[in-house]
DRENDRENKOL-722337 format. One record per atom (N, C-alpha, C): residue in one letter; x, y negated, z; residue number from 0. Coordinates in steps of 0.1 Angstrom, whole numbers, plus 2048, in hexadecimal, padded with zeros to 3 digits. Layout:
<pts>
PT   residu    px    py    pz   num
PT        A     X     Y     Z   NUM
...
</pts>
This chain:
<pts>
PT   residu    px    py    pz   num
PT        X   C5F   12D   0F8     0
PT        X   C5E   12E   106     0
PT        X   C6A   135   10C     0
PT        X   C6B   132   117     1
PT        X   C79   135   11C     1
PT        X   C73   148   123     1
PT        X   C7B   14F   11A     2
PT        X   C7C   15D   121     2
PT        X   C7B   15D   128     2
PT        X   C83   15B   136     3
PT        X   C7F   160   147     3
PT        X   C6F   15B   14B     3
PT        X   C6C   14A   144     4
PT        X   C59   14A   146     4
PT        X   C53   152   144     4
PT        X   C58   154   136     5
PT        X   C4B   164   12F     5
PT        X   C4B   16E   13B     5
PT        X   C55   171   13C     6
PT        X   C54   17E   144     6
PT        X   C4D   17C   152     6
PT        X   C51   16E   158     7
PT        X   C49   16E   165     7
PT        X   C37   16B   161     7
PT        X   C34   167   155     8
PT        X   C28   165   156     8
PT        X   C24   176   151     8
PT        X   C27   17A   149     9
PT        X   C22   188   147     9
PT        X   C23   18D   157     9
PT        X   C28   18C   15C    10
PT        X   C2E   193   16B    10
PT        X   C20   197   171    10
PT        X   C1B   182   173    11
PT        X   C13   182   179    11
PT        X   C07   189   176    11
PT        X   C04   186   168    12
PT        X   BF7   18A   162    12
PT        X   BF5   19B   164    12
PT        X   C02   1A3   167    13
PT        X   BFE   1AF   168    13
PT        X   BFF   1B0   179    13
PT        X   C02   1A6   180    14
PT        X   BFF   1AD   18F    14
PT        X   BF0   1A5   191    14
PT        X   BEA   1A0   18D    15
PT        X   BE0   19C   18B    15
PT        X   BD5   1A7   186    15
PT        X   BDB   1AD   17D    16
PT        X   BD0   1B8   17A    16
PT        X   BCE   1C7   181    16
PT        X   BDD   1C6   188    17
PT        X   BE3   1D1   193    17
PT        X   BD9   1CA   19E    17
PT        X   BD6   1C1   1A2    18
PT        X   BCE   1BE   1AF    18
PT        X   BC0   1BE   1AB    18
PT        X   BBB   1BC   19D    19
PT        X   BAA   1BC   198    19
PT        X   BAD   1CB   19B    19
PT        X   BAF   1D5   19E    20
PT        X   BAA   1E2   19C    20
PT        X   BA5   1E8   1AC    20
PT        X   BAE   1DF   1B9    21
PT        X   BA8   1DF   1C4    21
PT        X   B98   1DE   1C6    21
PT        X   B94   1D4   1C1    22
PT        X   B82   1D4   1C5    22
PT        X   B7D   1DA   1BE    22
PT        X   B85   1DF   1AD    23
PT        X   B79   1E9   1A7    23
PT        X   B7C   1F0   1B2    23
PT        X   B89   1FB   1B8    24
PT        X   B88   207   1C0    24
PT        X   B7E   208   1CD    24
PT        X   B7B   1FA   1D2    25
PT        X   B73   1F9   1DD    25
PT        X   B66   1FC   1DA    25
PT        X   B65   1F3   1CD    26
PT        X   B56   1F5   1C8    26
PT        X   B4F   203   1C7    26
PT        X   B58   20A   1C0    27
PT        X   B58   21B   1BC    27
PT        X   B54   223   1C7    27
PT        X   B5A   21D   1D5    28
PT        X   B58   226   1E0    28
PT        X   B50   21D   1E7    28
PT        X   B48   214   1E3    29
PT        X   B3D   210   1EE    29
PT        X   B32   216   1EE    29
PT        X   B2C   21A   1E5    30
PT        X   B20   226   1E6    30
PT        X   B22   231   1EE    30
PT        X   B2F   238   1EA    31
PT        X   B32   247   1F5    31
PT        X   B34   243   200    31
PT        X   B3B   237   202    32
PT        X   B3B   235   213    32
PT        X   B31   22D   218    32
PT        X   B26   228   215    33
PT        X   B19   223   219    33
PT        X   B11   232   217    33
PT        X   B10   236   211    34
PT        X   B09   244   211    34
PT        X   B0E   24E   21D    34
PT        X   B1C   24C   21D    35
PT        X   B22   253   22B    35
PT        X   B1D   251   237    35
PT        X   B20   242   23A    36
PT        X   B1A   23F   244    36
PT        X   B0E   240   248    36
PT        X   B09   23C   23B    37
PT        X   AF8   242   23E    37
PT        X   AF4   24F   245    37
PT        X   AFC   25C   23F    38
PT        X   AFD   268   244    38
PT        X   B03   26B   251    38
PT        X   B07   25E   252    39
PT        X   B13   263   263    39
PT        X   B05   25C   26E    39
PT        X   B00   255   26A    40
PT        X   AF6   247   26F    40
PT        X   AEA   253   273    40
PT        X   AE3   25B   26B    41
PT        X   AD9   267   26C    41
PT        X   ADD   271   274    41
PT        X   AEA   276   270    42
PT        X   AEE   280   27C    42
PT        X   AF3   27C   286    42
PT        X   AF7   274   289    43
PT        X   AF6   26E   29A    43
PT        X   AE9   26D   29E    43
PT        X   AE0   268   292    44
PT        X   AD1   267   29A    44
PT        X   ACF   273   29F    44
PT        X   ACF   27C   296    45
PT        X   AC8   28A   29B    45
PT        X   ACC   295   2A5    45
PT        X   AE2   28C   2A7    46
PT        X   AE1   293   2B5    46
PT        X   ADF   289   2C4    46
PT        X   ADC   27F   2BE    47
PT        X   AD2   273   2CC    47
PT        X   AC7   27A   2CF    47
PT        X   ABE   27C   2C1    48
PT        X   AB4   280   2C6    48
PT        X   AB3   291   2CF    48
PT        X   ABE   296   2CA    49
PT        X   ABF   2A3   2CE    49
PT        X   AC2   2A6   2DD    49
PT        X   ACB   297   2E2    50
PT        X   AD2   296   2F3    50
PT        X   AC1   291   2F8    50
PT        X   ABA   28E   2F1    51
PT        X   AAF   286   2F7    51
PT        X   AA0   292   2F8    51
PT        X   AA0   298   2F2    52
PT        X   A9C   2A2   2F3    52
PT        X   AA2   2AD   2FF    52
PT        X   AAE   2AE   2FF    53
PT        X   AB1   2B5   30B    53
PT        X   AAB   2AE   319    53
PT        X   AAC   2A2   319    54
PT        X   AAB   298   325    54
PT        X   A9F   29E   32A    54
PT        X   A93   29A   31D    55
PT        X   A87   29C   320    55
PT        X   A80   2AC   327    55
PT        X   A86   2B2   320    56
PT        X   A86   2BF   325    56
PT        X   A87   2C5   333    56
PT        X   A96   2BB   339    57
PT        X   A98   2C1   340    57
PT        X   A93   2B7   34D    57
PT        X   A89   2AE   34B    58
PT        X   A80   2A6   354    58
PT        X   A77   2AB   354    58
PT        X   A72   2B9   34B    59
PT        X   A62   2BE   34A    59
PT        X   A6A   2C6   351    59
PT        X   A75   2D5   353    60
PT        X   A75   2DD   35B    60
PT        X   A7A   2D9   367    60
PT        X   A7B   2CC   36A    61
PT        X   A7D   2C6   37D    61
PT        X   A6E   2C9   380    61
PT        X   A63   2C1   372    62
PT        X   A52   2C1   378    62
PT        X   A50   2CC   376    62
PT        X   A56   2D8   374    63
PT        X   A4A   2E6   376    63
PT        X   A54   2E9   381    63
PT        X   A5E   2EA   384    64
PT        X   A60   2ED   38F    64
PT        X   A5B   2E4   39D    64
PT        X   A5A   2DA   39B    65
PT        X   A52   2D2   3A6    65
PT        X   A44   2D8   3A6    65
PT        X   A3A   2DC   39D    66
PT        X   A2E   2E2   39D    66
PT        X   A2D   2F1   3A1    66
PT        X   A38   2F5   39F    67
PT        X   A3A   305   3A7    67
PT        X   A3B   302   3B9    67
PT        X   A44   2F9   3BA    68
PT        X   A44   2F6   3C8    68
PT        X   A3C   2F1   3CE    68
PT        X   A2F   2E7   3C9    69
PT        X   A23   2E4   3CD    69
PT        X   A18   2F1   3CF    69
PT        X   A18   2FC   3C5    70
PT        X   A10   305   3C4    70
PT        X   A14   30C   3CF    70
PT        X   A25   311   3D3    71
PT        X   A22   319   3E2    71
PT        X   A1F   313   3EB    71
PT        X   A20   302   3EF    72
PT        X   A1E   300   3F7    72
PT        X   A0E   2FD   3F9    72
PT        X   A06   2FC   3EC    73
PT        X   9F8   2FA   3F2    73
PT        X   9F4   30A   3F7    73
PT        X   9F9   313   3EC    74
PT        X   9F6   324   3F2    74
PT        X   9F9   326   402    74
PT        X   A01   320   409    75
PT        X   A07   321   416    75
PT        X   A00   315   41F    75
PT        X   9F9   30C   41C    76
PT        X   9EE   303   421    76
PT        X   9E1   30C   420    76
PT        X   9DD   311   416    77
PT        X   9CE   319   413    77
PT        X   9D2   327   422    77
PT        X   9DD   32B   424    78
PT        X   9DE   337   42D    78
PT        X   9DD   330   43C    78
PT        X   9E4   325   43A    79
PT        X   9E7   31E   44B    79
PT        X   9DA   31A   44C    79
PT        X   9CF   318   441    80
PT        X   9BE   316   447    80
PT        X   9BA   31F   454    80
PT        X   9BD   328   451    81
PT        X   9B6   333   459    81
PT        X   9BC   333   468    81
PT        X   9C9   32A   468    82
PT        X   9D1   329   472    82
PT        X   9C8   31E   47D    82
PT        X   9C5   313   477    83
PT        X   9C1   308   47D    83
PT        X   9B8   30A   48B    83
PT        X   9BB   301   492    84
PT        X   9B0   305   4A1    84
PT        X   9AF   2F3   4A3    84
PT        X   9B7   2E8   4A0    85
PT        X   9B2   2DD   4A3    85
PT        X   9AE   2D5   496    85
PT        X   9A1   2C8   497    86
PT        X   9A1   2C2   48F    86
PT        X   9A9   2B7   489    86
PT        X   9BA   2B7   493    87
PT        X   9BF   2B0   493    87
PT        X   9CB   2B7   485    87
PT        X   9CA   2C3   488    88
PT        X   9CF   2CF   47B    88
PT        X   9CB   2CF   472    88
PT        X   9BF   2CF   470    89
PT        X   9B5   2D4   466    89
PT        X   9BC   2C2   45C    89
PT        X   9B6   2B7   45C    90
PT        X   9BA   2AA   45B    90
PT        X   9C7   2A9   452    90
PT        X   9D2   2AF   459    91
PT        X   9DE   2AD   454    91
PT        X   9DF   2B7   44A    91
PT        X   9DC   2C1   449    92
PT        X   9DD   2CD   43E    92
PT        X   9D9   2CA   432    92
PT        X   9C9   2C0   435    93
PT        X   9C3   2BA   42B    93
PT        X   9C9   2AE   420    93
PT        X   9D3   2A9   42E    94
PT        X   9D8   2A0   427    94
PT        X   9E2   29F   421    94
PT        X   9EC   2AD   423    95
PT        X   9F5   2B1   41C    95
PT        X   9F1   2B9   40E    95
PT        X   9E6   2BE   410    96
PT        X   9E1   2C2   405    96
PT        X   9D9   2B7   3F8    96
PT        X   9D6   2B1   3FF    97
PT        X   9D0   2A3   3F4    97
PT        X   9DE   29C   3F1    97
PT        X   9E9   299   3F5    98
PT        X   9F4   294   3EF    98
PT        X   9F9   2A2   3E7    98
PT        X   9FC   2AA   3EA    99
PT        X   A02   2B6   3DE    99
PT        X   9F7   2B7   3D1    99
PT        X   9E9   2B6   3D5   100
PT        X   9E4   2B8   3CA   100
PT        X   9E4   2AB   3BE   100
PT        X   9E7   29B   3C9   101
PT        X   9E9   293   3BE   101
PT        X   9F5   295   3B5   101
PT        X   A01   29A   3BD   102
PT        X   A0C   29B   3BB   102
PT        X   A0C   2A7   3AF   102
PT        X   A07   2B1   3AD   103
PT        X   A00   2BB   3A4   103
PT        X   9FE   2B2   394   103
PT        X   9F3   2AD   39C   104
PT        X   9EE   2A3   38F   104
PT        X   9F6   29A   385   104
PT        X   A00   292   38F   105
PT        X   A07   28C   38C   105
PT        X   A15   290   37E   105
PT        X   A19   29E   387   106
PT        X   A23   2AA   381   106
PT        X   A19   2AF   372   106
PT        X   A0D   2B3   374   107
PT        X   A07   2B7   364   107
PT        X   A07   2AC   35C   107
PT        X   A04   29B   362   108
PT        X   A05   292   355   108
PT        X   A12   28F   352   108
PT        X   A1C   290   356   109
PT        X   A28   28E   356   109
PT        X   A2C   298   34C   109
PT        X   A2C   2A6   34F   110
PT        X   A2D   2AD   341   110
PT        X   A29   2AC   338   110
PT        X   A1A   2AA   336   111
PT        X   A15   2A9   32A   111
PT        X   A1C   29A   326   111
PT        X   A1D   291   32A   112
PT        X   A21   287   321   112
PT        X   A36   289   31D   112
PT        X   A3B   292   324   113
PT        X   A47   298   322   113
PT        X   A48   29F   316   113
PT        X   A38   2AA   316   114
PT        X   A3A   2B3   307   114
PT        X   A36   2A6   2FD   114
PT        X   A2D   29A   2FC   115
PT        X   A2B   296   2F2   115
PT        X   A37   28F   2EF   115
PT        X   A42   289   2F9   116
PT        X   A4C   282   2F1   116
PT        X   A58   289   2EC   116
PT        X   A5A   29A   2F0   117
PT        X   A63   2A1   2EB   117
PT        X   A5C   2A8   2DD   117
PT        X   A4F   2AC   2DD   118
PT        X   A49   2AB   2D1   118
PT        X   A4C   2A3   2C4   118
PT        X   A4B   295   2CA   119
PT        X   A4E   289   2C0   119
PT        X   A5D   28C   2BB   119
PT        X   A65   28D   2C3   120
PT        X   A74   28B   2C4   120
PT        X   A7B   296   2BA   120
PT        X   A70   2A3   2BB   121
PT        X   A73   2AD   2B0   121
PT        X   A73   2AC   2A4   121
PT        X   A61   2A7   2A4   122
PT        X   A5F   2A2   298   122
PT        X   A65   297   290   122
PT        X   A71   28E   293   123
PT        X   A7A   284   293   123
PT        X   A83   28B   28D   123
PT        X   A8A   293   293   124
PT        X   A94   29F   290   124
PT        X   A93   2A3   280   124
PT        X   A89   2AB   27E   125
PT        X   A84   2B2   276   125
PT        X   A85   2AA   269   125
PT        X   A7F   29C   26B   126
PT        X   A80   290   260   126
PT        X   A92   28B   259   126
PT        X   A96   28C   269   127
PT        X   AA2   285   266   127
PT        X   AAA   293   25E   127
PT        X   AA9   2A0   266   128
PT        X   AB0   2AC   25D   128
PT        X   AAF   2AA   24D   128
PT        X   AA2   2A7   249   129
PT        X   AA0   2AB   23E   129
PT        X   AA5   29D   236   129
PT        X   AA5   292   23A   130
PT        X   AB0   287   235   130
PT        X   ABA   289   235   130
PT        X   AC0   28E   23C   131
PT        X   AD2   293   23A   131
PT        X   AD2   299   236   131
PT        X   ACB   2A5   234   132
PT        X   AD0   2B2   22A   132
PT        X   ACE   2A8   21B   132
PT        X   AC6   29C   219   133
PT        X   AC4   29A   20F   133
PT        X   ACE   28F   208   133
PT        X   AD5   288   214   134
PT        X   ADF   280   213   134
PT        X   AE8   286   210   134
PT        X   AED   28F   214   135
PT        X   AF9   29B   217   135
PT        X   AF7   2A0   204   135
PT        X   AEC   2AA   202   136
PT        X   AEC   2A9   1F3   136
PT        X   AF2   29B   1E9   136
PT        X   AEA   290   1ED   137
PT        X   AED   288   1E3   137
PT        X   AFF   280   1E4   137
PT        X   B03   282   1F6   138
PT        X   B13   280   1F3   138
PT        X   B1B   285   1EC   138
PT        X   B19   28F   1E9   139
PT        X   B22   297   1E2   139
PT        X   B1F   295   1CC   139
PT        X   B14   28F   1D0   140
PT        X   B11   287   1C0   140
PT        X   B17   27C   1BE   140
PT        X   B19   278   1C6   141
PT        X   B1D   267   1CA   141
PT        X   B2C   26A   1CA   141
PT        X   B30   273   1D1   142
PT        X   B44   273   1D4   142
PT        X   B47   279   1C2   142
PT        X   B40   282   1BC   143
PT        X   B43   284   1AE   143
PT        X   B41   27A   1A7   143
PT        X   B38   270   1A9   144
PT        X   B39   263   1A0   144
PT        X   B49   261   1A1   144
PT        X   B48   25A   1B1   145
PT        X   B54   251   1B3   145
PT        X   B5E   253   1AD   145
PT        X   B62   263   1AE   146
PT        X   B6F   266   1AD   146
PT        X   B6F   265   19E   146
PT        X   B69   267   196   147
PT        X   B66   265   187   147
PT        X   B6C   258   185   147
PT        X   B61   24E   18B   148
PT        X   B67   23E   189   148
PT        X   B77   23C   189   148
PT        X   B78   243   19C   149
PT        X   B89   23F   19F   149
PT        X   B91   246   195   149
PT        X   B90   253   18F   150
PT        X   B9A   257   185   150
PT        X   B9C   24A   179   150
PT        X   B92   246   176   151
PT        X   B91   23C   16A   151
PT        X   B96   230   16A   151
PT        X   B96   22C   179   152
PT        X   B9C   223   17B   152
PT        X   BB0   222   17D   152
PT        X   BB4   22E   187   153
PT        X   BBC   230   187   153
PT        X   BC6   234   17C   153
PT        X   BBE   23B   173   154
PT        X   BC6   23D   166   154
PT        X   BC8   22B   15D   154
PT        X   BBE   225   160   155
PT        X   BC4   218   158   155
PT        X   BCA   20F   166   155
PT        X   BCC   211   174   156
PT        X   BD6   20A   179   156
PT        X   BE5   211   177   156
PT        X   BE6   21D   172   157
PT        X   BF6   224   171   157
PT        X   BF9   21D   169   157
PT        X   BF1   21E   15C   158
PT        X   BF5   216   14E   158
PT        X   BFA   20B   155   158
PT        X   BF6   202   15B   159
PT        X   BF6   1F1   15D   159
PT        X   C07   1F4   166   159
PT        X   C04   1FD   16F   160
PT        X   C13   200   17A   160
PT        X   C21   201   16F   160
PT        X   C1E   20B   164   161
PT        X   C27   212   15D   161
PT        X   C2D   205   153   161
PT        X   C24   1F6   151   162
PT        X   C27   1EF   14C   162
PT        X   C30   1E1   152   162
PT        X   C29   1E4   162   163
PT        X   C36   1D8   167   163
PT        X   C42   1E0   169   163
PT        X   C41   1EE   16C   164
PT        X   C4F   1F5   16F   164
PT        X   C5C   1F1   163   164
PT        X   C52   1F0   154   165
PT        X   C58   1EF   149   165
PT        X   C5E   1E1   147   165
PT        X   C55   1D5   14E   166
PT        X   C5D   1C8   14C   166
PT        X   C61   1C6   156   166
PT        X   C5F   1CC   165   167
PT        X   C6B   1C8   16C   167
PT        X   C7A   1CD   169   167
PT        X   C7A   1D7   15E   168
PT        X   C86   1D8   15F   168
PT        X   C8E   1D0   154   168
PT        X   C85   1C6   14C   169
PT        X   C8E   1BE   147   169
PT        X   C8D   1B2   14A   169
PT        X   C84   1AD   153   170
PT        X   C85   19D   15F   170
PT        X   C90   19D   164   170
PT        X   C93   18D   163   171
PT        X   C9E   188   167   171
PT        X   C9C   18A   179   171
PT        X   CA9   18F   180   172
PT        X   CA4   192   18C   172
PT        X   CA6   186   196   172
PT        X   CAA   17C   192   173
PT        X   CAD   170   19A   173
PT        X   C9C   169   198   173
PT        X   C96   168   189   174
PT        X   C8E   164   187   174
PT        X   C7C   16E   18F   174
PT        X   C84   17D   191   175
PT        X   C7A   185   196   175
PT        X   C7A   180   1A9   175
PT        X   C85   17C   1AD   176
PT        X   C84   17D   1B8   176
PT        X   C7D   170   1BD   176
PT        X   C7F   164   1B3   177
PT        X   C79   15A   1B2   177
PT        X   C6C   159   1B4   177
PT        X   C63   161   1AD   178
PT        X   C59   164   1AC   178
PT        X   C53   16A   1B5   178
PT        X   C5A   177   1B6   179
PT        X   C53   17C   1C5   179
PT        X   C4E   174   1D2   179
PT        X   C5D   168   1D4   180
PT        X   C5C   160   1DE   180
PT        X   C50   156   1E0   180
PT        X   C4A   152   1D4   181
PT        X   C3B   14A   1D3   181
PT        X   C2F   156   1D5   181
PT        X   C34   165   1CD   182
PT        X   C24   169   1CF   182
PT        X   C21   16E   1DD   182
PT        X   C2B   16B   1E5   183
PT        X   C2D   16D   1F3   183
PT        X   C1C   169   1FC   183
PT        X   C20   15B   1F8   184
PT        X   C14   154   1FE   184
PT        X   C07   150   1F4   184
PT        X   C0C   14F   1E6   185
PT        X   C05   149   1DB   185
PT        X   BFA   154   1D2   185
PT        X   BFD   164   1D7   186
PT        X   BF9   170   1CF   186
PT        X   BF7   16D   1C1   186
PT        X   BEA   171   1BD   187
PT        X   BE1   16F   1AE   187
PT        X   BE7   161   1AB   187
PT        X   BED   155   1B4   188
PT        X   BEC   149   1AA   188
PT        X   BFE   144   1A9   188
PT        X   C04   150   1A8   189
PT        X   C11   14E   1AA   189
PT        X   C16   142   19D   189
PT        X   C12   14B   191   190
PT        X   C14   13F   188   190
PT        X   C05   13A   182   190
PT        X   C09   131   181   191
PT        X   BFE   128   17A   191
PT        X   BFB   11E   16C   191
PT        X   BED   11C   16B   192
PT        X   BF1   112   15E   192
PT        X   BF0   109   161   192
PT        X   BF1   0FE   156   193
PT        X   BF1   0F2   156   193
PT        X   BE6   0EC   14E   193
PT        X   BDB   0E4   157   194
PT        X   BCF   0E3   14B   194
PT        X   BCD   0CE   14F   194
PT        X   BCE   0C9   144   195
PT        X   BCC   0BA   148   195
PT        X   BD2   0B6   152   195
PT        X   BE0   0B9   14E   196
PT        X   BF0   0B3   159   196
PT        X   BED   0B6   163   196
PT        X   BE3   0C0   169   197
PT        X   BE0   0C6   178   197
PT        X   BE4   0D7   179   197
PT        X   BE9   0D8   186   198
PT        X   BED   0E2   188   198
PT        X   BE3   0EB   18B   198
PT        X   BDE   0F5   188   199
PT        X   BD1   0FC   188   199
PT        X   BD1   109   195   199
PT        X   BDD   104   19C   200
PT        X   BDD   10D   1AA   200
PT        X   BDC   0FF   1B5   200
PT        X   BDF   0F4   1B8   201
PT        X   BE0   0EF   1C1   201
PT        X   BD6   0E3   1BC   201
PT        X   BD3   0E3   1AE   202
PT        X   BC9   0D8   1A7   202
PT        X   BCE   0C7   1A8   202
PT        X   BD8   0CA   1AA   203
PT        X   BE0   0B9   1AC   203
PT        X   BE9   0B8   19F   203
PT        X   BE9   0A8   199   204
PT        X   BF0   0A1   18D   204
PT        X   BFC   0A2   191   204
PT        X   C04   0A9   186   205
PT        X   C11   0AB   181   205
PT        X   C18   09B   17E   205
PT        X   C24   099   17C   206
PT        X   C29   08D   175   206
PT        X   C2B   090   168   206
PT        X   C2F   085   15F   207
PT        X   C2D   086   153   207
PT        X   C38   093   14B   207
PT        X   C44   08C   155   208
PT        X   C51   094   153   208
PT        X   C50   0A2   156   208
PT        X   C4B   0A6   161   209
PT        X   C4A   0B3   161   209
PT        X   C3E   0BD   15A   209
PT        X   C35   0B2   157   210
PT        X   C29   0B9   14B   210
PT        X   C32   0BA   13E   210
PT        X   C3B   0B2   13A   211
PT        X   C43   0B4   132   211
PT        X   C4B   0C3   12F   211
PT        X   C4F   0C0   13F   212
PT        X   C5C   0D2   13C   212
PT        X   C51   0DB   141   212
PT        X   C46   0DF   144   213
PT        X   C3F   0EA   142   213
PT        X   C38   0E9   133   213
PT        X   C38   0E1   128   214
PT        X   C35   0E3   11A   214
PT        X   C40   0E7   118   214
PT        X   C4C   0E1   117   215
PT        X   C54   0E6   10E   215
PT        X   C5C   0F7   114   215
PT        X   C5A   0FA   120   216
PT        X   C5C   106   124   216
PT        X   C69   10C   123   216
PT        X   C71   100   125   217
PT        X   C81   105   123   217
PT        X   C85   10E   130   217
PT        X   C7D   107   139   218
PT        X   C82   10F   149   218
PT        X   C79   113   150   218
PT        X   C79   119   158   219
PT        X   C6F   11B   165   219
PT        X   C6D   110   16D   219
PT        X   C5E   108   16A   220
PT        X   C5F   0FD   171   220
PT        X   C54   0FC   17C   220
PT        X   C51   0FA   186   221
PT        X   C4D   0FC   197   221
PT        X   C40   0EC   197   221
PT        X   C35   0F0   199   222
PT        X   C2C   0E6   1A0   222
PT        X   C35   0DA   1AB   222
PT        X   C33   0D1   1AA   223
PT        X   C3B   0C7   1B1   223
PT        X   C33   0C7   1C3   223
PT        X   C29   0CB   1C2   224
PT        X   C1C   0CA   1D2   224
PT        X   C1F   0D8   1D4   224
PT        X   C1B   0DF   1CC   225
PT        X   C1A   0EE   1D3   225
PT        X   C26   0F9   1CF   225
PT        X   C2A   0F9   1C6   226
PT        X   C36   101   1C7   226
PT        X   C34   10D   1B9   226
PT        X   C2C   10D   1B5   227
PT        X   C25   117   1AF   227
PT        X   C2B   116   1A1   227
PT        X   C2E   11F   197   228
PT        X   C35   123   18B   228
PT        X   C2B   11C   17C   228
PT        X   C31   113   179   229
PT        X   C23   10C   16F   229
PT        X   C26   114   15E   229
PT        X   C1D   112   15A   230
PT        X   C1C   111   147   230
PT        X   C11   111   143   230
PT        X   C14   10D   137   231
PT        X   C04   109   131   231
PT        X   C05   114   129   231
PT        X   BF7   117   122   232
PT        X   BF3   121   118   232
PT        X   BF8   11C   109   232
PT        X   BF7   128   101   233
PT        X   BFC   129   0F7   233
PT        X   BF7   11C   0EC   233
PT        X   BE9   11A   0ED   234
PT        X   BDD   113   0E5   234
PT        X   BE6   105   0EC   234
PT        X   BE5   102   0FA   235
PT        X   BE6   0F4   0FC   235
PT        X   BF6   0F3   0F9   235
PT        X   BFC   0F9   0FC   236
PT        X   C0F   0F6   0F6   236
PT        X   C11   0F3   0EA   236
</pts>
């Protein structure tokens, strides 16, 4: 086999294993950062619920201050009684007093259904705290995995780096730039084999003549459709 081939097929097969180490890395860190978010997902809840809790609150001290203001003003109707001299007085007092006192009523159910939904809202709180504190524990289990994994991995992608550094430096460089220029567009299928006179990147029949010069392997010889770097394996050669 023609030297400069070897080298571009080794080439490929190790940027090939240089890019398999990409999704293990993602894989490694999809628990910690699904677990993250999970943790980011909780504590946002708990300061939603915490702005929503304020809200509530501060719509129950509008109604006790509305109920303070009904209280003096019925206190100051109970004193203007004694004031009254027509029935046309008496009438209106009454009937500012029967609206304040609905309006009374109104202000007490209005709180109480205020404390039951800031009540709830605590108790929400309380649930969600103790899930993050418990998420929060287990991230920090999870980032010690990962990083465990990524050391393990990264130590066998240096190996893999420290091995093309070593054959790029004895590739032919006309033949490297060659190469480069397909994995441009072609990546993982820069070179390819040859399986049943088909090219196994673009899947279209070779002619006879050029299934020929990829067996005998004297040169670097090019898919005639797609452009792509052919040879067959060692067993079919």
């Amino acid at each position: 086999m023609n030297q400069h081939l070897k080298q571009l097929i080794d080439l490929s097969k190790i940027d090939k294993d240089i890019d398999a180490f990409e999704p293990q890395i993602e894989e490694a860190n999809y628990n910690y950062e699904a677990a993250l978010a999970k943790t980011k997902s909780i504590e946002s809840d708990i300061e939603n619920l915490t702005d929503e809790i304020k809200n509530e609150e501060l719509k129950k001290a509008k109604n006790d201050l509305h109920l303070t203001e009904l209280s003096q003003k019925l206190e100051e109707n109970s004193k203007k009684s004694g004031d009254i001299k027509t029935e046309r007085e008496m009438k209106s007092l009454q009937l500012e007093e029967e609206i304040a006192k609905e309006q009374v009523t109104f202000a007490n159910e209005e709180i109480q259904r205020l404390d039951k939904i800031i009540e709830a809202k605590k108790e929400q709180v309380e649930v969600s705290k103790v899930s993050f504190a418990e998420l929060q524990a287990n991230l920090e289990s999870v980032k010690a995995e990962v990083d465990k994994k990524l050391a393990v991995i990264n130590k066998k992608r240096q190996t893999v780096f420290v091995e093309k550094e070593k054959l790029l430096s004895d590739v032919n460089q006309k033949g490297l730039a060659f190469y480069q220029k397909i994995r441009r567009w072609a990546k993982n299928t820069t070179v390819v084999v040859v399986e049943e006179q088909a090219c196994m990147g673009c899947h279209m029949i070779i002619s006879d003549k050029i299934y020929a010069d990829v067996i005998k392997a004297e040169d670097i010889t090019t898919c005639p459709h797609c452009g792509r770097i052919l040879h067959v394996e060692a067993a079919a050669e």
